[in-house]
TIBAMAR-411447 format. One line per field, with one value per residue (C-alpha): residue number from 0; residue in three letters; chain; y, x, z. Coordinates in nm, 2 decimals. Layout:
// residues N
seq: (NUM;...)
type: (ALA;...)
mol: (A;...)
y: (Y;...)
x: (X;...)
z: (Z;...)
//
This chain:
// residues 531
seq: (0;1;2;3;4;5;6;7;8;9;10;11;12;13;14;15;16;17;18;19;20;21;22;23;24;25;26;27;28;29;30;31;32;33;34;35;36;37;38;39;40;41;42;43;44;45;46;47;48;49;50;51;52;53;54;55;56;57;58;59;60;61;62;63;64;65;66;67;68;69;70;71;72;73;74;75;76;77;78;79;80;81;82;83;84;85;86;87;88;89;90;91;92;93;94;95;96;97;98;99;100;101;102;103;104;105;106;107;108;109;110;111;112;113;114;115;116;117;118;119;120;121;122;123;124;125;126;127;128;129;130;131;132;133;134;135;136;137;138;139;140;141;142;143;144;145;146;147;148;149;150;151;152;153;154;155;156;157;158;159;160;161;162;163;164;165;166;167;168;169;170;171;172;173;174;175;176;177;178;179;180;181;182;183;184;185;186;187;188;189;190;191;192;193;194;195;196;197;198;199;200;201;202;203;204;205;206;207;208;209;210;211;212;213;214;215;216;217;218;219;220;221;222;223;224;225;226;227;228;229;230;231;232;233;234;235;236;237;238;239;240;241;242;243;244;245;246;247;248;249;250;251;252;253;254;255;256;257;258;259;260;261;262;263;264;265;266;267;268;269;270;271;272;273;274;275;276;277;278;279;280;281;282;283;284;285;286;287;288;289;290;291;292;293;294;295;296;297;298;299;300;301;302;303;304;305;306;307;308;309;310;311;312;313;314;315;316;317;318;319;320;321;322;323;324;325;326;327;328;329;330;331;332;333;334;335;336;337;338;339;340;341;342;343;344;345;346;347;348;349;350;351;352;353;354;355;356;357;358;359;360;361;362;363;364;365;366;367;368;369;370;371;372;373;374;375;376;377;378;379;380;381;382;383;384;385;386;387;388;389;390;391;392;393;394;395;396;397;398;399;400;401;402;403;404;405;406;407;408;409;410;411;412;413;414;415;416;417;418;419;420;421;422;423;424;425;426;427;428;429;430;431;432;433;434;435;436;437;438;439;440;441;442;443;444;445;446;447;448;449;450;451;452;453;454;455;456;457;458;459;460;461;462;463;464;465;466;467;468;469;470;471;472;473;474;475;476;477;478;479;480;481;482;483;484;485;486;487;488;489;490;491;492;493;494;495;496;497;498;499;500;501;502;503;504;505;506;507;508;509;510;511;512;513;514;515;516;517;518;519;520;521;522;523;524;525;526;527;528;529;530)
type: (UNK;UNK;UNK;UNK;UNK;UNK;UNK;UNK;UNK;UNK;UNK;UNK;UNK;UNK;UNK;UNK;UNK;UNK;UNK;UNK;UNK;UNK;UNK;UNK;UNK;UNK;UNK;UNK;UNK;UNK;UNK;UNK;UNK;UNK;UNK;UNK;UNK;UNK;UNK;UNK;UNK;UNK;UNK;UNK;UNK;UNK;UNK;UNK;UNK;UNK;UNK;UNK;UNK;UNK;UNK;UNK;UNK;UNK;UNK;UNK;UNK;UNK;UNK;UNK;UNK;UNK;UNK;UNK;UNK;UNK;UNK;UNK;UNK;UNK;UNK;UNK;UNK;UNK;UNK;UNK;UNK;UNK;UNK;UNK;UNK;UNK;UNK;UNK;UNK;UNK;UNK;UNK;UNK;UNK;UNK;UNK;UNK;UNK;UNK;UNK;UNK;UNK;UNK;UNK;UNK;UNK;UNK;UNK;UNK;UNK;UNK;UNK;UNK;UNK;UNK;UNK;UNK;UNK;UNK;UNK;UNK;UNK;UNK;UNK;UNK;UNK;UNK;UNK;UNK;UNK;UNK;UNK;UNK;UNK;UNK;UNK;UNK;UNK;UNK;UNK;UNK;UNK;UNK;UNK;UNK;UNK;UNK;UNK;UNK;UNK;UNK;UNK;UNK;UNK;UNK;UNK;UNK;UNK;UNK;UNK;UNK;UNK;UNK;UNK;UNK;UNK;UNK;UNK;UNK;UNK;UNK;UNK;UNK;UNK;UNK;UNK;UNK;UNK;UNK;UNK;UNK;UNK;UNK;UNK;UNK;UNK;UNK;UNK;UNK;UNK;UNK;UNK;UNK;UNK;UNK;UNK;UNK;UNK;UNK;UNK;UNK;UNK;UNK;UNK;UNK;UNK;UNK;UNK;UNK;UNK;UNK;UNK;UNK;UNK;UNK;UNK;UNK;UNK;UNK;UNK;UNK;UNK;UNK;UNK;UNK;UNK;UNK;UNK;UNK;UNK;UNK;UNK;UNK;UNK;UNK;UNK;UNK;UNK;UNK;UNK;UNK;UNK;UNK;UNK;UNK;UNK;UNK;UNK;UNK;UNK;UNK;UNK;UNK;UNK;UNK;UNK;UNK;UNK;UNK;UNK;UNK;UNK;UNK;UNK;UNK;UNK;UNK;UNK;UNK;UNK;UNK;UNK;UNK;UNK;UNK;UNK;UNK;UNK;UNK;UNK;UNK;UNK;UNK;UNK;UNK;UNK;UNK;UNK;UNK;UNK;UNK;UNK;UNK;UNK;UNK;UNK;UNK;UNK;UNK;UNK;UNK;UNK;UNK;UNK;UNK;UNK;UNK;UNK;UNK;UNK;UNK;UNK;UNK;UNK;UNK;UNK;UNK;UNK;UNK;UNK;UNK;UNK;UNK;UNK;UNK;UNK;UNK;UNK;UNK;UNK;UNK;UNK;UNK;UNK;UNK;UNK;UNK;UNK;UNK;UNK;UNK;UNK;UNK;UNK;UNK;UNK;UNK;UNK;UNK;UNK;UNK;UNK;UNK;UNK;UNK;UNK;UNK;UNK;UNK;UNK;UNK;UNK;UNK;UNK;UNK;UNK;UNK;UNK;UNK;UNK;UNK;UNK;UNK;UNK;UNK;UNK;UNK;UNK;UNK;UNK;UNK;UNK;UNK;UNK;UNK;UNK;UNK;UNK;UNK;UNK;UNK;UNK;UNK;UNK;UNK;UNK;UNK;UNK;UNK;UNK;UNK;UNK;UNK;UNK;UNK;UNK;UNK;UNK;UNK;UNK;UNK;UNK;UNK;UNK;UNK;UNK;UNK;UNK;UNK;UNK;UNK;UNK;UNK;UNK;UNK;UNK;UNK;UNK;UNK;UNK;UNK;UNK;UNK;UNK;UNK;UNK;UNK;UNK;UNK;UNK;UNK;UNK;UNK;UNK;UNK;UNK;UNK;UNK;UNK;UNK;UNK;UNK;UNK;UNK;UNK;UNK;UNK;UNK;UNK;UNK;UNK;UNK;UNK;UNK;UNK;UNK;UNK;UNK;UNK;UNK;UNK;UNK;UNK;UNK;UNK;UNK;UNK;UNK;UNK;UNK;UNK;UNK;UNK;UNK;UNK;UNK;UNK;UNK;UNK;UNK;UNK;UNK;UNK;UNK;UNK;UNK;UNK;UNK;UNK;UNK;UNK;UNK;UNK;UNK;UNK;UNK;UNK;UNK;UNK;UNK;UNK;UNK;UNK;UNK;UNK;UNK;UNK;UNK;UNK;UNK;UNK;UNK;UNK;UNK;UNK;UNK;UNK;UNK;UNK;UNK;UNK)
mol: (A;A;A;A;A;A;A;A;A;A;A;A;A;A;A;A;A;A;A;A;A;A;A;A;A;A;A;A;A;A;A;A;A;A;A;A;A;A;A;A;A;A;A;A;A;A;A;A;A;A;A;A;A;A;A;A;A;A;A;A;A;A;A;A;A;A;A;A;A;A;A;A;A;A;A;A;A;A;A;A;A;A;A;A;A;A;A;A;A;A;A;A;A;A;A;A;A;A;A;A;A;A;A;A;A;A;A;A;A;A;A;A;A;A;A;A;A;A;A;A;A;A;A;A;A;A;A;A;A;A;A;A;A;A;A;A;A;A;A;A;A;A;A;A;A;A;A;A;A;A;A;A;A;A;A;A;A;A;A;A;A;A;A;A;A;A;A;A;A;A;A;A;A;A;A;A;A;A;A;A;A;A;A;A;A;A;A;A;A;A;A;A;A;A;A;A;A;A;A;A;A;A;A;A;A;A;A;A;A;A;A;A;A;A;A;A;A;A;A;A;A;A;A;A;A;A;A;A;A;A;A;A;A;A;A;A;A;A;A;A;A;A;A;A;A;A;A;A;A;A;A;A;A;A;A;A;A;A;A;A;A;A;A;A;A;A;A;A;A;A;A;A;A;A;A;A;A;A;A;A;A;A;A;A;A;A;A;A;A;A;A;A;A;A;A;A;A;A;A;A;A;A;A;A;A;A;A;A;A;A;A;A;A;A;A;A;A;A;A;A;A;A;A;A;A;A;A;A;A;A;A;A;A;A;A;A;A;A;A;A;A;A;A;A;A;A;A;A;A;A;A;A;A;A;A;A;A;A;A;A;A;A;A;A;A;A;A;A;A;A;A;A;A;A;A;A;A;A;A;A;A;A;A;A;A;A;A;A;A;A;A;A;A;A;A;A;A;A;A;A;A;A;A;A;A;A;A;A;A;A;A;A;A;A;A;A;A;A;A;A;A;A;A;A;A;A;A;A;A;A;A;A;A;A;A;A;A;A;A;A;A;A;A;A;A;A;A;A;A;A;A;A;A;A;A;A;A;A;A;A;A;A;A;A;A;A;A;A;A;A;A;A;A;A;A;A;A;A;A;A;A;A;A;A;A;A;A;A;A;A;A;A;A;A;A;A;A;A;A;A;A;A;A;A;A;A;A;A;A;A;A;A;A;A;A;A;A;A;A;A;A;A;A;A;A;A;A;A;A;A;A)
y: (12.83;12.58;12.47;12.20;12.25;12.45;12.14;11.92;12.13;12.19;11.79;11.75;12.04;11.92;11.52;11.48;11.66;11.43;11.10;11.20;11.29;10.95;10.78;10.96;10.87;10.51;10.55;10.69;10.40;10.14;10.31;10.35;9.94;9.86;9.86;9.68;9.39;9.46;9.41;9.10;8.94;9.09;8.88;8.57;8.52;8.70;8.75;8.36;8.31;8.50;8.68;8.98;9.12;9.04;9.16;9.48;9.48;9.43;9.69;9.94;9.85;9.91;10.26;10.30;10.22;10.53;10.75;10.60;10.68;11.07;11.08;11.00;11.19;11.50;11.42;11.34;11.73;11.90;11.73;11.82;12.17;12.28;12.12;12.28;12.62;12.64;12.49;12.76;13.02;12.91;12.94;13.29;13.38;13.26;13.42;13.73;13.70;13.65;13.97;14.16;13.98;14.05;14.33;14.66;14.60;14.23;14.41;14.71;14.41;14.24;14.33;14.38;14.24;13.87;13.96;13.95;13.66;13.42;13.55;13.46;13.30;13.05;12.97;12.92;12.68;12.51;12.47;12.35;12.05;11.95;12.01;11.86;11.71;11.51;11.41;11.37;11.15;10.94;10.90;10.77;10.57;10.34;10.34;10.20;9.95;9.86;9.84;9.59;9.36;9.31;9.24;9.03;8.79;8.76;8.66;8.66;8.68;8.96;9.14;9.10;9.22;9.56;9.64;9.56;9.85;10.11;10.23;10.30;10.51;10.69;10.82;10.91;11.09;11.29;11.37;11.54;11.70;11.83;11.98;12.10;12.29;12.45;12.56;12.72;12.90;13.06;13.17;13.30;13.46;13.62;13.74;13.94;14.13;14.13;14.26;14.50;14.67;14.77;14.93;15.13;15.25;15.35;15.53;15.67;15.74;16.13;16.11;15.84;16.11;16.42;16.18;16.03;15.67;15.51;15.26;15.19;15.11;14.90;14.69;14.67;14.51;14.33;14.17;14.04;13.91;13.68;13.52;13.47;13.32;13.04;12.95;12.91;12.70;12.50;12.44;12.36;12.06;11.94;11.94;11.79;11.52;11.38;11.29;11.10;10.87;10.79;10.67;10.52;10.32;10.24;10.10;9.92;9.71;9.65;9.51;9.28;9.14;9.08;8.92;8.68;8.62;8.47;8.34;8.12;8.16;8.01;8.20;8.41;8.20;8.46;8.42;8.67;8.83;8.85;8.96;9.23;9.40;9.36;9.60;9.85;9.82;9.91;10.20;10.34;10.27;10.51;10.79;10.82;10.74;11.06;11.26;11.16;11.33;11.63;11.57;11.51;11.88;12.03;11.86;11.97;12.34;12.30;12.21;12.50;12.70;12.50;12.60;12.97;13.01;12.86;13.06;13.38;13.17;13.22;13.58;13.77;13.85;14.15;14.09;14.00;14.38;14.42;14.64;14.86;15.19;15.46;15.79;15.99;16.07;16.19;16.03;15.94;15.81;15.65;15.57;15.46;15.30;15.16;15.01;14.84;14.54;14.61;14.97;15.19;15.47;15.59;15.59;15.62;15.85;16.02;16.31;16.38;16.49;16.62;16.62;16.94;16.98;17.09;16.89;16.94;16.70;16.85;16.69;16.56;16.25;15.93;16.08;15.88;16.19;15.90;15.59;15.78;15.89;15.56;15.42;15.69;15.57;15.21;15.10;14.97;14.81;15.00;14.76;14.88;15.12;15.20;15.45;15.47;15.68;15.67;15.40;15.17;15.07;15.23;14.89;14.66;14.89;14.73;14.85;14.97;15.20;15.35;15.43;15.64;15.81;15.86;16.01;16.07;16.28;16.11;16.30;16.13;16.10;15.75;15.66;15.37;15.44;15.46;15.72;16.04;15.95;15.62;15.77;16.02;15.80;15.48;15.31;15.35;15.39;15.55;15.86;16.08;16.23;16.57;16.59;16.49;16.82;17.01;16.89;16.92;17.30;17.34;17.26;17.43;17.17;17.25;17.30;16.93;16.81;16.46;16.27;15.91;16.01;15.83;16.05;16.05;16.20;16.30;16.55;16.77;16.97;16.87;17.10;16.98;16.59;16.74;16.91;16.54;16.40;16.69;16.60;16.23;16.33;16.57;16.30;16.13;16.39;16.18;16.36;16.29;16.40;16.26;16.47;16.30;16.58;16.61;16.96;16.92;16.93;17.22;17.53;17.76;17.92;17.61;17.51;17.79;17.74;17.39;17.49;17.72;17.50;17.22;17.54;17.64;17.22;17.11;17.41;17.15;16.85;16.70;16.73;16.57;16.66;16.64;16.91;17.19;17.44;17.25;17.53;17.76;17.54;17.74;17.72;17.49;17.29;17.20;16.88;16.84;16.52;16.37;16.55)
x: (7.11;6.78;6.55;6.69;7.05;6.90;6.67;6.98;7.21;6.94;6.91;7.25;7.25;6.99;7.04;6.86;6.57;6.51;6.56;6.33;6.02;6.12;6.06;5.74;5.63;5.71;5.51;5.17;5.23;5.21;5.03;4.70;4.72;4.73;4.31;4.23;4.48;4.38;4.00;4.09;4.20;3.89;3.64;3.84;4.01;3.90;3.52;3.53;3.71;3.44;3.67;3.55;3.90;4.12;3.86;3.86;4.22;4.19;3.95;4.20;4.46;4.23;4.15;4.51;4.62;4.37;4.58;4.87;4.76;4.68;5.00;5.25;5.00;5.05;5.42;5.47;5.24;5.47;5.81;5.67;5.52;5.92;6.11;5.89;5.90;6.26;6.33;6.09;6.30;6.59;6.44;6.32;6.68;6.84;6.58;6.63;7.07;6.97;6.75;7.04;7.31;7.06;7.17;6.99;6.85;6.70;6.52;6.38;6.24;6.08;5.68;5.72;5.41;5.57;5.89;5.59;5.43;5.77;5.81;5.45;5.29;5.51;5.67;5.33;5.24;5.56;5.51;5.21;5.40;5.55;5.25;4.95;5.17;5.42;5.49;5.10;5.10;5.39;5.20;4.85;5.02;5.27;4.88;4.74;5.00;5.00;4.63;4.64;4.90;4.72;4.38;4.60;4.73;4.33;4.21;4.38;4.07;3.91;4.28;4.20;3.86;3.95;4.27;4.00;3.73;4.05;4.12;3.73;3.76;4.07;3.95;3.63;3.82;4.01;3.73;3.57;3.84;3.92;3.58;3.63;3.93;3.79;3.49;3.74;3.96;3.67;3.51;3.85;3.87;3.50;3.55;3.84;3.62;3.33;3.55;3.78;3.44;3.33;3.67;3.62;3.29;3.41;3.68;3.46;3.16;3.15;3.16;2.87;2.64;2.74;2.65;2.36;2.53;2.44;2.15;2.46;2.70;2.42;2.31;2.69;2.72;2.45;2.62;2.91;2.74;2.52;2.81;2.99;2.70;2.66;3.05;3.00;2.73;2.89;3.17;2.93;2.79;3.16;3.19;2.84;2.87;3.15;3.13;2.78;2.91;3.22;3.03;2.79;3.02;3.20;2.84;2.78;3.11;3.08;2.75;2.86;3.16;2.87;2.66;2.86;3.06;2.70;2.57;2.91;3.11;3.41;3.41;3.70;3.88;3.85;3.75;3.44;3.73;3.94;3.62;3.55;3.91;3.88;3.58;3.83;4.09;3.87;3.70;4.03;4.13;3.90;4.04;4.39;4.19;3.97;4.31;4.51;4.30;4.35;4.74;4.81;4.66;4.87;5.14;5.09;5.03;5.35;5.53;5.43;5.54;5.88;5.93;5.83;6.07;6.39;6.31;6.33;6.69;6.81;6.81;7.05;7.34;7.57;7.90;8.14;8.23;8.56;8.74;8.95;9.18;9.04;9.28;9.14;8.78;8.76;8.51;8.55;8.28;8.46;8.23;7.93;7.64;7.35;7.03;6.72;6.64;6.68;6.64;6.95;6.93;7.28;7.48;7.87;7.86;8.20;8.23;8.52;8.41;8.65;8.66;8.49;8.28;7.90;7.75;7.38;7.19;6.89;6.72;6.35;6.23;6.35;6.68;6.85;6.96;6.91;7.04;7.38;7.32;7.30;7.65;7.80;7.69;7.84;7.42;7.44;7.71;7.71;7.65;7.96;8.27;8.37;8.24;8.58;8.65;9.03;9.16;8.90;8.57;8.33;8.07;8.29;8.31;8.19;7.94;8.22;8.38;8.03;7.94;8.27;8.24;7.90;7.60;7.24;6.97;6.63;6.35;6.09;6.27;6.20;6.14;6.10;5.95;6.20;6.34;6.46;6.82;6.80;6.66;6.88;7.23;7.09;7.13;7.52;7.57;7.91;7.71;7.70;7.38;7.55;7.63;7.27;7.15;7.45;7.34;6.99;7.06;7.26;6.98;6.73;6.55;6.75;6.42;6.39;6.53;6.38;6.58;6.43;6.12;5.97;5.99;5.61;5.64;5.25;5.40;5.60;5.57;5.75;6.00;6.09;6.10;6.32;6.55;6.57;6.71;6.95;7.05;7.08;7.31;7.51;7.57;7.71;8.06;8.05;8.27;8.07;7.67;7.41;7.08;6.79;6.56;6.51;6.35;6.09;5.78;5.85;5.80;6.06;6.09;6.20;6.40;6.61;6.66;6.80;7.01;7.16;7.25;7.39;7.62;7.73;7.81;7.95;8.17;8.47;8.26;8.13;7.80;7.62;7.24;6.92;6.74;6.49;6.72;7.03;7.14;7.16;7.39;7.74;7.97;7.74;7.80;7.53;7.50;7.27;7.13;6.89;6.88)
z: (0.40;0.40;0.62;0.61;0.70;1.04;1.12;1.12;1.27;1.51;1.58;1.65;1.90;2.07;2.07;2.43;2.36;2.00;2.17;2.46;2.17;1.99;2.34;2.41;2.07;2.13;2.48;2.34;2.08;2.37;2.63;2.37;2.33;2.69;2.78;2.52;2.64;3.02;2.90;2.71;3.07;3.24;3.06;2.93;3.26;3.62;3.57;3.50;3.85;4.00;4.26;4.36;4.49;4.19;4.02;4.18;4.15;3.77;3.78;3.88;3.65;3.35;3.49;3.57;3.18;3.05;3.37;3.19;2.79;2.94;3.12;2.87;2.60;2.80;2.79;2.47;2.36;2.60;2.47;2.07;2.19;2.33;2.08;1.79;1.97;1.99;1.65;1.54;1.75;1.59;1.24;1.31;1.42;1.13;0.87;1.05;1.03;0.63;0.67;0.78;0.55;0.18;-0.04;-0.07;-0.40;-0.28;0.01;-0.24;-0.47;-0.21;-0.10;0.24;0.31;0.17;0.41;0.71;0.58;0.54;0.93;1.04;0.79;0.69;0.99;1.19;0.89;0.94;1.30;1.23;1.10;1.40;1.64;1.42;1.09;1.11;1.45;1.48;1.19;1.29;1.63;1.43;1.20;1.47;1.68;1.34;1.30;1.63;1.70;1.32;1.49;1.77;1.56;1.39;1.64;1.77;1.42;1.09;0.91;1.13;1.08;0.70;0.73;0.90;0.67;0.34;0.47;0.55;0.24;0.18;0.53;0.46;0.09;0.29;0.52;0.26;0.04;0.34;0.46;0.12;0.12;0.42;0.40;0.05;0.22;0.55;0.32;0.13;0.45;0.63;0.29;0.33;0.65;0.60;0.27;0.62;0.82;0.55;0.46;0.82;0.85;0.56;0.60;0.99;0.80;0.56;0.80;0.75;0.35;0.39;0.61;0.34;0.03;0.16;0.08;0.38;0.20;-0.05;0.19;0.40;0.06;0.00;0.34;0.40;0.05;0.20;0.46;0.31;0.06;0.42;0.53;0.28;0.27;0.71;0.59;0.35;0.62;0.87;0.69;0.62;0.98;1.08;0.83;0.92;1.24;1.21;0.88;1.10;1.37;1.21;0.96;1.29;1.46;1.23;1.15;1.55;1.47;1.21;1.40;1.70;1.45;1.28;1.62;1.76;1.43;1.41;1.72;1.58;1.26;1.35;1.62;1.90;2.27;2.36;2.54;2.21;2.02;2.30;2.31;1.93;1.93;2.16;1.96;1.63;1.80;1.85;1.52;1.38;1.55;1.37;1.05;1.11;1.21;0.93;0.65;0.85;0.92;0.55;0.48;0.74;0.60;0.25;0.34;0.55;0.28;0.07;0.34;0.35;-0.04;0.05;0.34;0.12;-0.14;0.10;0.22;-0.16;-0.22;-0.31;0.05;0.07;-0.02;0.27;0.43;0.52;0.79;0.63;0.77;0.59;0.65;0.31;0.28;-0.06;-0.22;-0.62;-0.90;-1.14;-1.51;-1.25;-1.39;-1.19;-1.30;-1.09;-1.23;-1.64;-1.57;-1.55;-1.33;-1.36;-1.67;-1.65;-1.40;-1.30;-1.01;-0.76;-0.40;-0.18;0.19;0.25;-0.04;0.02;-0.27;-0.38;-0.62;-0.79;-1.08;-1.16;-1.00;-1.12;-1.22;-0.99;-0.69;-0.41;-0.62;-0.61;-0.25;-0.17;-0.37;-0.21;0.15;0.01;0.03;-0.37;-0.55;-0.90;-1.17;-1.34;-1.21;-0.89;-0.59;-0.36;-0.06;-0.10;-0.19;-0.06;-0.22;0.01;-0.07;0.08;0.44;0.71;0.94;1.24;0.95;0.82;1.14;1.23;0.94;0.78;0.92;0.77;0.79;0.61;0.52;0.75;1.11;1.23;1.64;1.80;2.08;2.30;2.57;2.39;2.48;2.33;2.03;1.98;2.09;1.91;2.20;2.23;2.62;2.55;2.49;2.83;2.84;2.93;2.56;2.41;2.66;2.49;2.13;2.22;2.35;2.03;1.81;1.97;2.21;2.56;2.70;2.72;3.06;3.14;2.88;3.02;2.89;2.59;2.26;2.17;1.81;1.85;2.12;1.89;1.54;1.24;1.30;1.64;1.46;1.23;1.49;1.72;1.37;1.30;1.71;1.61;1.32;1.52;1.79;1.57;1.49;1.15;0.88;0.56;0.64;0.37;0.37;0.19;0.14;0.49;0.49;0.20;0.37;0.64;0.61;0.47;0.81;0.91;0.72;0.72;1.05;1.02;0.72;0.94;1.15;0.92;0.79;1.16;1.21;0.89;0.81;0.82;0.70;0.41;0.32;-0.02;0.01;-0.18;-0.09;-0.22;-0.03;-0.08;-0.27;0.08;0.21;0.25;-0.08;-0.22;-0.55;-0.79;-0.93;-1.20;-1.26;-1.52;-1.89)
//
């Protein structure tokens, strides 16, 4: 799926809302010529009738066409602001269903800091090009075009005159803007070395003090600082620049029309009415000149982003998971190889488990104990043979039949901070929370009574961790228990403990562990894996 295909399918969902930000467009469009035109019958036709009350009148109808340029502004910001938002919301929504549908192995090859940045990043830049890009552009450019025709119809020379010295504005206005943006990005890019530095020297305050390193640190610092320094500078001139050449440039081509208008007042054919709107009109010219170097930037960077975020659309998806009625939970490796990348882990690879079996993988790292964990738990799709509990291919189950009958035990408990029922139920309100006390009891927590409150994993040892993930398991009543090494950093005392309770819970289960005391595990069988 592209961006693309969710834009439009988004337009057609939300045909109302589209029309409406086409009609506000259209307004702004309109709205922005309008004091120009009421200024034009100010001075060519009521200050020469010298009546005081239609020209009061007139007075209020030019201050009432600047109410009506704000107004349907404001509009037209507030129509572009919701329909990006939720166009955004629905692209956030669909990148992460593709999160959820990608393989294992596309997730493990991805950085996870890219993953964040197609989610922030890129989306913000693409929002970007509804808010201040395109839309904005659109807007400028119909104002440009409509702000020429109306030059046009006062003089066809004057018109001529104004579309001859545009180009020359608009390459200004990229040129400066292209500085501009170089000199940003290097000083965003400074600042985070500014502020990455302080961080680490906060981190690293105590080891400064022993080492006497503070002058190094300082000097390092004050470093940084100064290259920061001269890119702000550099931007700041961009920035200061600009805006005087534009306004001068603008000065004087208001002085010249002034000029020529009273050295030869019928050298463009205008009324001083005419030639004063004409002045309006070109001062407001300038303005979507000036905006569109800036739009076109946005633009590009947006479509950068666009390229990132389909890219992230065309990794590799699961295949389609099946439900399937799984009665025998023998599990079966039949000639299973495996490789990440051009790397194979797992090398025809053949081993029967049979419901019951305490299975223990040992073997150095690398040798691929959790790649087959993970085939087993249907995670991976071997490169070649089959991994089948029964008769099924235990890839293709669907979530529903994993949960009813696997159940894992990692070796770092995760929390999310929520209550220690929810964390130890997974949220499934079918749980009564009489049993979590009984599990809880069982596993050698029951003196935790207030289940609604938050599991805070700063308020308990390792051990304790470990037993709230043995109570998450055990919640469970899975028949097939994966351990992934989930007792190798406590202490032996420990771990004993827990092993005595996996032996006391699993006695009719299956369990397939990797484990430094896997081998304590009743009627354990070694698996030897590597060499």
């Amino acid at each position: 799926m592209k961006v693309g295909k969710i834009f439009f399918t988004f337009l057609k969902k939300n045909k109302i809302k589209t029309v409406i930000l086409i009609l506000s467009i259209l307004l702004v469009t309109i709205a922005a010529l309008l004091p120009a035109q009421v200024l034009r019958i100010v001075v060519d036709q009521v200050i020469p009738q010298a009546n005081p009350h239609k020209l009061l009148m007139i007075g209020f109808v030019y201050v009432g066409t600047y109410i009506l340029v704000g107004l349907t502004t404001f509009l037209k910001d507030v129509f572009m602001l919701s329909f990006s938002q939720q166009f955004m919301k629905k692209l956030r929504s669909s990148m992460m269903e593709h999160i959820g549908n990608l393989s294992y192995t596309s997730i493990v090859n991805s950085d996870s800091g890219n993953l964040e940045a197609y989610f922030n990043n890129d989306v913000n830049a693409l929002n970007e090009l509804f808010t201040s890009g395109v839309i904005s552009m659109i807007t400028d450019l119909l104002k440009m075009v409509g702000i020429l025709i109306s030059i046009f119809i006062y003089s066809f020379i004057f018109g001529w005159i104004v579309v001859g010295i545009m180009p020359f504005l608009f390459l200004l206005t990229l040129f400066v803007r292209k500085g501009m943006l170089k000199a940003q990005l290097k000083t965003k890019s400074l600042e985070g070395n500014v502020n990455k530095i302080l961080l680490e020297n906060m981190e690293n305050i105590e080891q400064l003090k022993a080492n006497h390193a503070e002058e190094y640190a300082l000097g390092k610092y004050k470093m940084i600082l100064k290259n920061h320094f001269k890119a702000s500078q550099s931007s700041n001139f961009y920035d200061a620049f600009f805006s005087p050449v534009m306004q001068l440039i603008r000065s004087l081509l208001i002085c010249s029309i002034l000029l020529l208008s009273g050295w030869n007042p019928n050298l463009f054919g205008m009324s001083i009415g005419m030639i004063i709107s004409a002045i309006a009109l070109l001062t407001d010219l300038f303005s979507p000149i000036e905006n569109l170097g800036m739009e076109l930037q946005t633009i590009q960077k947006s479509i950068a982003a666009l390229k990132r975020i389909n890219i992230f659309f065309q990794m590799e998806i699961d295949d389609k998971k099946i439900e399937q009625n799984i009665d025998d939970l023998n599990i079966s490796f039949q000639n299973v190889s495996f490789g990440y990348n051009d790397t194979e882990v797992i090398h025809d690879f053949t081993l029967d488990i049979v419901k019951g079996d305490k299975i223990v993988l040992q073997g150095p790292s690398g040798a691929g104990k959790s790649t087959l964990m993970k085939l087993a738990m249907g995670i991976l799709k071997p490169t070649k043979g089959e991994v089948k509990i029964g008769n099924e291919e235990i890839y293709l189950m669907n979530q529903n039949n994993r949960n009813k009958i696997f159940s894992i035990v990692y070796q770092d408990p995760f929390f999310s901070g929520d209550s220690i029922y929810e964390e130890i139920t997974l949220k499934d309100n079918s749980i009564s929370k009489d049993r979590v006390k009984k599990v809880l009891e069982y596993v050698g927590l029951g003196y935790i009574d207030n289940l609604d409150q938050k599991l805070n994993p700063a308020n308990y040892s390792s051990g304790e961790l470990a037993l709230f993930n043995i109570a998450r398991m055990m919640i469970q009543n899975a028949q097939i228990i994966f351990l992934d090494e989930m007792n190798s950093k406590l202490d032996p005392i420990t771990s004993k403990h827990i092993i005595s309770l996996i032996n006391s819970y699993t006695k009719d289960k299956t369990v397939i562990s990797i484990s430094h005391y896997g081998g304590m595990l009743d009627q354990s069988k070694i698996i030897h894996i590597g060499n």
